[in-house]
OpenMM code with the backbone's topology and positions (N, CA, C; nanometers):
from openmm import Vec3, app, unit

residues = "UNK UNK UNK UNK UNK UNK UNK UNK UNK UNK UNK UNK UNK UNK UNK UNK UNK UNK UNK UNK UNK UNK UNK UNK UNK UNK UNK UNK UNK UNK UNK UNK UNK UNK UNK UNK UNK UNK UNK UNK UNK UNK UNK UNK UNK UNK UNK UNK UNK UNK UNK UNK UNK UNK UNK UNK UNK UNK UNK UNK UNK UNK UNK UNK UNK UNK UNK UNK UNK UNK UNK UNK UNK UNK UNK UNK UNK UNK UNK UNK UNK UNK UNK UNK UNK UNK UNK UNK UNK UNK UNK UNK UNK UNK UNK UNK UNK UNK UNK UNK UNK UNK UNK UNK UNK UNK UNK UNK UNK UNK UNK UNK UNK UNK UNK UNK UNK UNK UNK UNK UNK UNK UNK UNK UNK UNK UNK UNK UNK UNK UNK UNK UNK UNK UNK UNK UNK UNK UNK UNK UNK UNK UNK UNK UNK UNK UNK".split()
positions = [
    Vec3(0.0843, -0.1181, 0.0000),
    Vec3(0.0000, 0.0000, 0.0000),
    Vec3(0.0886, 0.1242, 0.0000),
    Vec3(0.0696, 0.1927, -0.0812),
    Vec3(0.1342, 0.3088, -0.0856),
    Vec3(0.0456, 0.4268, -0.0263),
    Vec3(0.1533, 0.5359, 0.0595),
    Vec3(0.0664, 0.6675, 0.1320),
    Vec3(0.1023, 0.7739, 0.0831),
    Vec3(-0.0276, 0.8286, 0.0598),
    Vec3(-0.0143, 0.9440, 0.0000),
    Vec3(-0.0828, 1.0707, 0.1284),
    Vec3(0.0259, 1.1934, 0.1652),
    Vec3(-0.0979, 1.2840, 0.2062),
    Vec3(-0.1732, 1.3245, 0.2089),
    Vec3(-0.2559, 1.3517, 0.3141),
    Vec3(-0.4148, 1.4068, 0.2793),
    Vec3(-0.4008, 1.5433, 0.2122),
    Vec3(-0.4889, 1.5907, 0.1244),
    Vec3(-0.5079, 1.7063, 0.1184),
    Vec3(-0.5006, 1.8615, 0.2325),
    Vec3(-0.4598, 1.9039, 0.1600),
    Vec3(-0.4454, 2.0507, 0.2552),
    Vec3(-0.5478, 2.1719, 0.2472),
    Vec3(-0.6877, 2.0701, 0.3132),
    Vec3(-0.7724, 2.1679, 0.3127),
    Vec3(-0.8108, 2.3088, 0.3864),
    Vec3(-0.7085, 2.3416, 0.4582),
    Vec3(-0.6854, 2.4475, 0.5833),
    Vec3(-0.5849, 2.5458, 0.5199),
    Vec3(-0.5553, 2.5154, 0.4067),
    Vec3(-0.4171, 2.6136, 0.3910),
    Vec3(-0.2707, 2.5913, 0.4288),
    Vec3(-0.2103, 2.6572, 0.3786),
    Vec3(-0.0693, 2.6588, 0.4336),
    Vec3(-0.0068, 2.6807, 0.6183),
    Vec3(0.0164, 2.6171, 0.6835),
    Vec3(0.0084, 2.6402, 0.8761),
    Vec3(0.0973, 2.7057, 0.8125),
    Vec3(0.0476, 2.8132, 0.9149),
    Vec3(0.1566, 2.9332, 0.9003),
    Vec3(0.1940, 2.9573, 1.0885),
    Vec3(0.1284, 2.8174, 1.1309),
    Vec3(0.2386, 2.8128, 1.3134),
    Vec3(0.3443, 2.7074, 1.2824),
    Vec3(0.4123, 2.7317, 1.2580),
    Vec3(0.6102, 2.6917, 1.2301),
    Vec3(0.5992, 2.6960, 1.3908),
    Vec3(0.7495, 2.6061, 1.4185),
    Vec3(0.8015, 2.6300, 1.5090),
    Vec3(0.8905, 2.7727, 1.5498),
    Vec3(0.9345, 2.7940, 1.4599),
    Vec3(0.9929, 2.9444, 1.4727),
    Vec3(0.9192, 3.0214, 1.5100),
    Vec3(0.7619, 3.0601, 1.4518),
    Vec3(0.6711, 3.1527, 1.4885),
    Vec3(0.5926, 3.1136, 1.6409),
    Vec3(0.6274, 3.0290, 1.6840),
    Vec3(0.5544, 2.9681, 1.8167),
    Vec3(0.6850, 3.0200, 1.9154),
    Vec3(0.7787, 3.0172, 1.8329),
    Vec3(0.8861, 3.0854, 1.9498),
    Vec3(0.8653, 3.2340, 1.9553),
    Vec3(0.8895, 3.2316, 1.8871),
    Vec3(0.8933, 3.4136, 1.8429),
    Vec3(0.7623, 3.4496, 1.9264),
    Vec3(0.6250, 3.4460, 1.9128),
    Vec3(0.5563, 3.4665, 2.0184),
    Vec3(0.5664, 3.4075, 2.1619),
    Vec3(0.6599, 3.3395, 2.1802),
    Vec3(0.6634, 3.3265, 2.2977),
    Vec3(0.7705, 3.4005, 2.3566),
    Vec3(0.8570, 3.4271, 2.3130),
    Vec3(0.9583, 3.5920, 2.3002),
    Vec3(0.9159, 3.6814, 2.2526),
    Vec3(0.7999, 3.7374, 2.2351),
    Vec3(0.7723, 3.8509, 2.2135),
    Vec3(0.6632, 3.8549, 2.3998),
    Vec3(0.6305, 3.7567, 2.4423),
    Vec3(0.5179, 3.7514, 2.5755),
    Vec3(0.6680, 3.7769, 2.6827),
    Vec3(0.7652, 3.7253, 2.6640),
    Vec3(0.8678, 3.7425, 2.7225),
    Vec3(0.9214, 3.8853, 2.7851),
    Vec3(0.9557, 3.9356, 2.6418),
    Vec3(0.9876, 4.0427, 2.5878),
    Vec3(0.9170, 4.1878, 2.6970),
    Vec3(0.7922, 4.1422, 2.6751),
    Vec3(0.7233, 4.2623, 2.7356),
    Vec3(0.6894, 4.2071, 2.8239),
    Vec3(0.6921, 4.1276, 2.8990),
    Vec3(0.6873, 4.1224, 3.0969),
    Vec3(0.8512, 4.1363, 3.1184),
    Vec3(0.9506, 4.1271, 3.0501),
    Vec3(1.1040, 4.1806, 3.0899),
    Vec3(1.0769, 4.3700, 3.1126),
    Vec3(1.0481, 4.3843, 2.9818),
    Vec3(1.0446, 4.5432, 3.0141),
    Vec3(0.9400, 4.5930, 3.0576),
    Vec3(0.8008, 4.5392, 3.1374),
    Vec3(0.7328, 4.6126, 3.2221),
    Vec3(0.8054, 4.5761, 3.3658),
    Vec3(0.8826, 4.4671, 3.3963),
    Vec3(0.9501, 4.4664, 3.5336),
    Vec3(1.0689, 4.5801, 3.5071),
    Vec3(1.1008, 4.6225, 3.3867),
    Vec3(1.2143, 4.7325, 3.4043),
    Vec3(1.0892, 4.8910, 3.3937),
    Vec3(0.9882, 4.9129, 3.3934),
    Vec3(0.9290, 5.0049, 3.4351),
    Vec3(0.8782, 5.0367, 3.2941),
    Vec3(0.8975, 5.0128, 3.1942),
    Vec3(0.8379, 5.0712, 3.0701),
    Vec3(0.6847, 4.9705, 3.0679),
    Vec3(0.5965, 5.0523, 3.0059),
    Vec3(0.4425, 5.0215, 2.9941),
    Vec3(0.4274, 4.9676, 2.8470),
    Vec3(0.3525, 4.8729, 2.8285),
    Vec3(0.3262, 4.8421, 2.6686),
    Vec3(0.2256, 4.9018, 2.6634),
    Vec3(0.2204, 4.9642, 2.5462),
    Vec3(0.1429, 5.0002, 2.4384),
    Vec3(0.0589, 4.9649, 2.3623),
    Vec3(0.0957, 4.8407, 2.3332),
    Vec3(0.0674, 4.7432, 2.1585),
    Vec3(0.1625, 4.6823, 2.1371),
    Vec3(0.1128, 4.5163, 2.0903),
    Vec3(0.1866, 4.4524, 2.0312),
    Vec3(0.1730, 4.3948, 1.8944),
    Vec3(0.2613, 4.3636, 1.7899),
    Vec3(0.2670, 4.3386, 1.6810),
    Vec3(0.1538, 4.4113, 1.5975),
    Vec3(0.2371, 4.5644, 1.6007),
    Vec3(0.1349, 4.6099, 1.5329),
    Vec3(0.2149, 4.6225, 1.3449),
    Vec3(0.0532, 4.6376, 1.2340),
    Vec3(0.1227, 4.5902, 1.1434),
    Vec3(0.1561, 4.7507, 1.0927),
    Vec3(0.2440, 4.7564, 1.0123),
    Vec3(0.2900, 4.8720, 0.9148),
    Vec3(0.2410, 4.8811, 0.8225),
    Vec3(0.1277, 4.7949, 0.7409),
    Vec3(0.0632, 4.8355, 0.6083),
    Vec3(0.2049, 4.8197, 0.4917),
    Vec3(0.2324, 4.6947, 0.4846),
    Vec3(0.3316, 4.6431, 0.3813),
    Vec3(0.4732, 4.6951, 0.4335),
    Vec3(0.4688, 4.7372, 0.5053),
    Vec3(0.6295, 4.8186, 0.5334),
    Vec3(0.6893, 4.6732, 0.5985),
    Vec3(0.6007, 4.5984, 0.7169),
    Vec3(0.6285, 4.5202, 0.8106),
    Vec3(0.5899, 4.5225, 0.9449),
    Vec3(0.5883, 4.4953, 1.0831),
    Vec3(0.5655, 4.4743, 1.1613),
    Vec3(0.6455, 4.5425, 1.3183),
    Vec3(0.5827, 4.6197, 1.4060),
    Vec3(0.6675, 4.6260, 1.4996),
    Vec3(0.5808, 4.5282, 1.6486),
    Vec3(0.6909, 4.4842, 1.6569),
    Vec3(0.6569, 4.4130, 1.7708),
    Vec3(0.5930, 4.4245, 1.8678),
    Vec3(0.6807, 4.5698, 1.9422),
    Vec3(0.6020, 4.5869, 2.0618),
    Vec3(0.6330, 4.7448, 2.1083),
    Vec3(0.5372, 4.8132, 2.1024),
    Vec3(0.5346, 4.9671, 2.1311),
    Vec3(0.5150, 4.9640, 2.2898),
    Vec3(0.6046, 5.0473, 2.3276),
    Vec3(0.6374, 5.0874, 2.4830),
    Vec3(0.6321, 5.1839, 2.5024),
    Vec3(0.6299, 5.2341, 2.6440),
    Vec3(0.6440, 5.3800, 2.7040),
    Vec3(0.7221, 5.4076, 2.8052),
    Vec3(0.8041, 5.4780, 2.8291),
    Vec3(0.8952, 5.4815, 2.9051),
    Vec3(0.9044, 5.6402, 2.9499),
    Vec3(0.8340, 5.6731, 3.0171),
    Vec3(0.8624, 5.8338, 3.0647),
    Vec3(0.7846, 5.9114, 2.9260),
    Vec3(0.8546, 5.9947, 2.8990),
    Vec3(0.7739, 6.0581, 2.7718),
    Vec3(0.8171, 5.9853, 2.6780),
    Vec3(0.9127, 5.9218, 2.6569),
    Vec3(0.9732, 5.8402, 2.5467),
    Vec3(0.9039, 5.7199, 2.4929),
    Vec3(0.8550, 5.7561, 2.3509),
    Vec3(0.7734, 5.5933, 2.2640),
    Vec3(0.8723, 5.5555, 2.2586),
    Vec3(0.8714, 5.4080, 2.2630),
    Vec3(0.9537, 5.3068, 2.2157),
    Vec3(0.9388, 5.1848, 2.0960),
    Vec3(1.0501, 5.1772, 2.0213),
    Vec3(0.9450, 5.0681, 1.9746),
    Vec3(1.1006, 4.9395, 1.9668),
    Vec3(0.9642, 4.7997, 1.9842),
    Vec3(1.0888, 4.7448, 2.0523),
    Vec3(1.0526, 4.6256, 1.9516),
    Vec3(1.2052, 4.5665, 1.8802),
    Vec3(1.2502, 4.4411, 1.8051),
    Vec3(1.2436, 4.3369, 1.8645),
    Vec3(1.1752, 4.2181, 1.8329),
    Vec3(1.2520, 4.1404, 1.9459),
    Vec3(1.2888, 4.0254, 1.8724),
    Vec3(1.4049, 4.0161, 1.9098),
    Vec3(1.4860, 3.8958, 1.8572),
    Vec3(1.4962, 3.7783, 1.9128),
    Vec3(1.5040, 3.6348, 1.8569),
    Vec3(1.5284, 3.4931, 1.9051),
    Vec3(1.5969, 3.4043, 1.8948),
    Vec3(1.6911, 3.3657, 1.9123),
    Vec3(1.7773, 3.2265, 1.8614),
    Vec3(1.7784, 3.1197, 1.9742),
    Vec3(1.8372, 2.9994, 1.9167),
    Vec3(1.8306, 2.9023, 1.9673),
    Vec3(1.9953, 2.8685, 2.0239),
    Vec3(2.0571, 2.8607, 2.1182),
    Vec3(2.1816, 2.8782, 2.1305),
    Vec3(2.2621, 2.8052, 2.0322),
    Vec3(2.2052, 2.6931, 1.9667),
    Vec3(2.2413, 2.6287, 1.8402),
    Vec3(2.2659, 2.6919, 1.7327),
    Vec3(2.1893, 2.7971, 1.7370),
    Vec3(2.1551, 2.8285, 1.5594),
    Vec3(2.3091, 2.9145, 1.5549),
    Vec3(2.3337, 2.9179, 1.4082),
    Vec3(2.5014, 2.9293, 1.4105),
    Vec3(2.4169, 3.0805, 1.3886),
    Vec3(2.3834, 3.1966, 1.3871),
    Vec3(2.3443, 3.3610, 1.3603),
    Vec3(2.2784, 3.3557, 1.5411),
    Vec3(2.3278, 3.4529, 1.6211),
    Vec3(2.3003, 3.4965, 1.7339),
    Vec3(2.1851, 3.6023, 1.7135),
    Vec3(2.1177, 3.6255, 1.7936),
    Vec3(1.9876, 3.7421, 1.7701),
    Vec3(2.0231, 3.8680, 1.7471),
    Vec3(2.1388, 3.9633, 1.8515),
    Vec3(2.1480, 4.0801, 1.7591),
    Vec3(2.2222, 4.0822, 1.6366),
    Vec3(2.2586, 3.9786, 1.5883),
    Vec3(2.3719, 3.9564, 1.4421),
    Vec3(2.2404, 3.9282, 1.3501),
    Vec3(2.1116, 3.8708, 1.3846),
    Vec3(2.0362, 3.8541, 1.2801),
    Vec3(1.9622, 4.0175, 1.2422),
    Vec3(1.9752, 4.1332, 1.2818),
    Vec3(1.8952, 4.2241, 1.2888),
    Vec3(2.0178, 4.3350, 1.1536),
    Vec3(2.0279, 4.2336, 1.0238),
    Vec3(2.1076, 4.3064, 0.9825),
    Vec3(2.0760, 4.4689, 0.8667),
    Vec3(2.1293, 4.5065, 0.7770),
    Vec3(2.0698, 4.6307, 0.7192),
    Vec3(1.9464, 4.6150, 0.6888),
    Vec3(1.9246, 4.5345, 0.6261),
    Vec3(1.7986, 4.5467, 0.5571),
    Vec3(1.6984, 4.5167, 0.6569),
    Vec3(1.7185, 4.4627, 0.7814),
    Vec3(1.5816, 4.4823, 0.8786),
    Vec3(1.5852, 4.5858, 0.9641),
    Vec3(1.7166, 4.6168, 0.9752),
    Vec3(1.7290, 4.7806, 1.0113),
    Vec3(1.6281, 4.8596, 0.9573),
    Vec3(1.6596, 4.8653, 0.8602),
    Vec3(1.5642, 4.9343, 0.7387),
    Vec3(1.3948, 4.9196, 0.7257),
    Vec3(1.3903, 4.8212, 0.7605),
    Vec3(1.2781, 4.8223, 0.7760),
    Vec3(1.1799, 4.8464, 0.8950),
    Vec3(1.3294, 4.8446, 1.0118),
    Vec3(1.2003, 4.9184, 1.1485),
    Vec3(1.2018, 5.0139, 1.1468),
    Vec3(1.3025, 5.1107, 1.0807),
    Vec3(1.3085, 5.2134, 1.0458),
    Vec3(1.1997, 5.2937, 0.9772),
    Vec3(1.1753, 5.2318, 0.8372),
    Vec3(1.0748, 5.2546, 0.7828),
    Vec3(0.8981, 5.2478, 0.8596),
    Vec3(0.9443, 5.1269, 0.9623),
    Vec3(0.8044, 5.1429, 1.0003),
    Vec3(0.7646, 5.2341, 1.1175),
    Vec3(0.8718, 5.2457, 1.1950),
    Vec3(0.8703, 5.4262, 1.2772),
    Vec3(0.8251, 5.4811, 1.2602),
    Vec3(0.8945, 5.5015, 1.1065),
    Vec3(0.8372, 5.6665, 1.0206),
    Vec3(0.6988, 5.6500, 1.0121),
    Vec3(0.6363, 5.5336, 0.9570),
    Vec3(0.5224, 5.4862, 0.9394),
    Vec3(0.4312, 5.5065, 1.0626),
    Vec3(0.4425, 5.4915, 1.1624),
    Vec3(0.3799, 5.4947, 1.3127),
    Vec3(0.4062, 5.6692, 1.3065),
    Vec3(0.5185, 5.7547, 1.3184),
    Vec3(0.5157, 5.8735, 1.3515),
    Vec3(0.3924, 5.9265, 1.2389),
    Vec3(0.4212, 5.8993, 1.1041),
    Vec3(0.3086, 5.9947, 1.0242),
    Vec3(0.1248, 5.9486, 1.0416),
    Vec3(0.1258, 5.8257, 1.0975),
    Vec3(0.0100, 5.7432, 1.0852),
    Vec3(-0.0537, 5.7676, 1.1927),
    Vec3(0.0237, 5.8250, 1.3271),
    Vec3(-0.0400, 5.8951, 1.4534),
    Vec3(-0.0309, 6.0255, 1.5305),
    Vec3(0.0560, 6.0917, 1.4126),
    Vec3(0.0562, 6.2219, 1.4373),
    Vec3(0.1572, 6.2500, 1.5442),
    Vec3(0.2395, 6.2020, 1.5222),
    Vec3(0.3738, 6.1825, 1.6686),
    Vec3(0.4762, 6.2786, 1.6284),
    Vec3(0.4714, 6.4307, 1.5405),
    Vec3(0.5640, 6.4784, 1.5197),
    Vec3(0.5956, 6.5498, 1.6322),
    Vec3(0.7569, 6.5314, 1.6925),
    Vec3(0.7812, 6.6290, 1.8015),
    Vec3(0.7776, 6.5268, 1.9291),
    Vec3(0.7278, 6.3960, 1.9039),
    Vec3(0.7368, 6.2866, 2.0028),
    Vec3(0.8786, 6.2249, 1.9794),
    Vec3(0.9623, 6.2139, 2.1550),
    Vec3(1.0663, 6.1661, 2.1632),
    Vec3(1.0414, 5.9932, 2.0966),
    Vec3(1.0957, 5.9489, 2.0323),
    Vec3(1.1121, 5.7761, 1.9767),
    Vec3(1.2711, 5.7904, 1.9565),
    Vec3(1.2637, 5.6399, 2.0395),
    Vec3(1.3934, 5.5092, 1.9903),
    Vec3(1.3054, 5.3843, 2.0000),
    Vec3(1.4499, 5.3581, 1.9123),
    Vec3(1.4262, 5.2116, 1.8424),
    Vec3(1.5069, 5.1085, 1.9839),
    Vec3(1.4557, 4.9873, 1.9971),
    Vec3(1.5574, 4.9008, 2.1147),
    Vec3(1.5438, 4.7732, 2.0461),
    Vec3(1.6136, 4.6783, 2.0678),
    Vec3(1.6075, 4.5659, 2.0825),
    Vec3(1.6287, 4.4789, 2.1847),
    Vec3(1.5157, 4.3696, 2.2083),
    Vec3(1.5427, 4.3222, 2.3130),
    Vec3(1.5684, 4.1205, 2.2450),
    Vec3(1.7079, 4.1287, 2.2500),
    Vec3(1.7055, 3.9928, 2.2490),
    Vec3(1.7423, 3.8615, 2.3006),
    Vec3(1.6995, 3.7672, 2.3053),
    Vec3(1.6509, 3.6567, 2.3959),
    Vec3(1.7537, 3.5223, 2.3297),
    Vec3(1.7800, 3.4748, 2.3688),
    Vec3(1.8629, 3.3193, 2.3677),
    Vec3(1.7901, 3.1952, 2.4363),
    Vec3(1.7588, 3.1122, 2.3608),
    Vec3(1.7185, 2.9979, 2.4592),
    Vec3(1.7930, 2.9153, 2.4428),
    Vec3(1.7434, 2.7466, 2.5169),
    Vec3(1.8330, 2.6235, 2.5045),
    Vec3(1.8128, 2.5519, 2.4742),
    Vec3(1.8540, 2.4538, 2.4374),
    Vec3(1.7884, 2.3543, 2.3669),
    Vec3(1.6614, 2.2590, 2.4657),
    Vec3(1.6769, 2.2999, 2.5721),
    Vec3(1.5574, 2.2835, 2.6488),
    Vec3(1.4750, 2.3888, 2.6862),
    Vec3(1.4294, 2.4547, 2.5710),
    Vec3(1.3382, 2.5350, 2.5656),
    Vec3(1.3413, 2.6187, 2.6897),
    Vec3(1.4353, 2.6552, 2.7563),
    Vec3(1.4708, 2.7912, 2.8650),
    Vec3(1.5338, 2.8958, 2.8249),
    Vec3(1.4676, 2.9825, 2.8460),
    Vec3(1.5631, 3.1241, 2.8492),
    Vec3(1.6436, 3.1068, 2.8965),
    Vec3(1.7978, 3.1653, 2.8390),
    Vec3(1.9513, 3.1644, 2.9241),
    Vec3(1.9811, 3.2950, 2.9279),
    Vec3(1.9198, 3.3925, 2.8108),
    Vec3(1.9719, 3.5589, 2.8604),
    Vec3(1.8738, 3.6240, 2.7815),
    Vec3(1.8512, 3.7074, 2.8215),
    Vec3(1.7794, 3.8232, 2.7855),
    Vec3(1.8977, 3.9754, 2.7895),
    Vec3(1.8890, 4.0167, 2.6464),
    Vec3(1.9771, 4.1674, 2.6416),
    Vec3(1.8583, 4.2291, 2.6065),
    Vec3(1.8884, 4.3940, 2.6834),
    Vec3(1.7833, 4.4677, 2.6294),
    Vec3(1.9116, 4.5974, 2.5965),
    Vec3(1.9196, 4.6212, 2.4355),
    Vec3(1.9545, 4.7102, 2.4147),
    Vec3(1.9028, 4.8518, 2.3565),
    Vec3(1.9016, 4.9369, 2.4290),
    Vec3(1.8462, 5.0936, 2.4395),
    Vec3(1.9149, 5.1763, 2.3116),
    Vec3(1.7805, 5.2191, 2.2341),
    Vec3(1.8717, 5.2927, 2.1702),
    Vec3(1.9625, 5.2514, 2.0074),
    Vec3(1.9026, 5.1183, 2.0029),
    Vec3(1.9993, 4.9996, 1.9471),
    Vec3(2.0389, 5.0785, 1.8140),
    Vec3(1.9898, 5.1703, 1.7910),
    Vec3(2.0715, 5.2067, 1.6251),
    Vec3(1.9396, 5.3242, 1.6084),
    Vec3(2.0389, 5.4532, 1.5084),
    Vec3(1.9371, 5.5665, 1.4660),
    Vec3(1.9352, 5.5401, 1.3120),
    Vec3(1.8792, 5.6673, 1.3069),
    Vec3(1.8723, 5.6589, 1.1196),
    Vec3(1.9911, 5.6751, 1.0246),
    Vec3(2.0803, 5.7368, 1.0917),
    Vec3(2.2374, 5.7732, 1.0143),
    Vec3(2.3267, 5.7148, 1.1458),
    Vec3(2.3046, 5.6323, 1.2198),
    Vec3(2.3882, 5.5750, 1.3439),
    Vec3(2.4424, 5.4762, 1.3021),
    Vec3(2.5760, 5.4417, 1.3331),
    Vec3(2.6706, 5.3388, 1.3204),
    Vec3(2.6028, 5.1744, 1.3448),
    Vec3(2.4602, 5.1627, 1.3719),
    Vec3(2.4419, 5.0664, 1.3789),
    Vec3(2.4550, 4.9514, 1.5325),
    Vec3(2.4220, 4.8610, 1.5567),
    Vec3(2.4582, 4.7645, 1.6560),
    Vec3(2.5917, 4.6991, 1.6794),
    Vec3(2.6468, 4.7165, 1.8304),
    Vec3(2.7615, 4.6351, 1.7714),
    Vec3(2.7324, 4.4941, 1.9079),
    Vec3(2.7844, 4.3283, 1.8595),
    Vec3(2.6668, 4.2551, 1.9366),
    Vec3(2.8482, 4.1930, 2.0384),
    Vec3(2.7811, 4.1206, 2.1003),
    Vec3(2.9056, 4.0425, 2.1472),
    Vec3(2.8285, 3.9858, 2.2773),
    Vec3(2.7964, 3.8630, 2.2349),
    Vec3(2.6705, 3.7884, 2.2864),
    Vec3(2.7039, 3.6556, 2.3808),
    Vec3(2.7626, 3.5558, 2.2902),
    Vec3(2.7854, 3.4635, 2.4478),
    Vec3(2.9230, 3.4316, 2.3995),
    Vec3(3.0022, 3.3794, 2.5139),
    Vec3(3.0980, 3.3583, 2.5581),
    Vec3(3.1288, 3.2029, 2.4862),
] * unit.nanometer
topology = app.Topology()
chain = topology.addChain("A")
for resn in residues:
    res = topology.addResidue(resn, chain)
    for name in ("N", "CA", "C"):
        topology.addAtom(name, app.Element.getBySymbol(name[0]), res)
């Protein structure tokens, strides 16, 4: 007898294991930085084709908007090494997108990243939260992650 799969009447699963992490580092993410005093905002809000920001914060008068990154201590690319130009670029773009889309001209914003490492037994081993992580003409991130 030969097996053939069933049909894929549901569509393409678009819950990967990657995306089951990633929300579970993004729930992370923002109970790390409401125990450091910043308030969420919103999460994964979309940009209208630009892309996605994760998680909008508040911190004093300061919006935030926060990346959040994931790896697996396995995976040979560490989390702030995966956040390279071109996704720069694109939280960038979606900033701008949030400042013109809510009328935020004259509102203090940075960009942060907060990123997360787990283990191969599915535990968090570190959490970095970097402030500030890169501007629009700024030199960028520089990472130096585990030992």
């Amino acid at each position: 007898m030969r097996w053939f799969p069933l049909p894929n009447w549901f569509g393409t699963p678009n819950w990967t294991w990657r995306r089951l992490l990633g929300n579970r580092s993004e729930r992370i993410a923002a109970t790390y930085l409401r125990r450091q005093g910043l308030r969420i905002l919103a999460k994964n809000m979309d940009a209208r084709g630009i892309g996605e920001i994760d998680l909008l914060a508040r911190e004093g008068d300061t919006l935030v908007v926060v990346e959040v990154r994931s790896r697996r201590v396995g995976d040979v690319q560490i989390p702030l090494d995966s956040v390279a130009h071109g996704k720069r670029r694109r939280i960038l773009a979606a900033t701008r997108w949030l400042i013109r889309r809510h009328d935020l001209a004259g509102v203090t914003i940075r960009q942060d990243i907060v990123a997360i490492a787990w283990s191969d037994q599915n535990k968090v081993i570190e959490i970095r939260h970097i402030r500030n992580a890169f501007q629009p003409d700024g030199p960028g991130i520089v990472s130096g992650w585990y030992a």
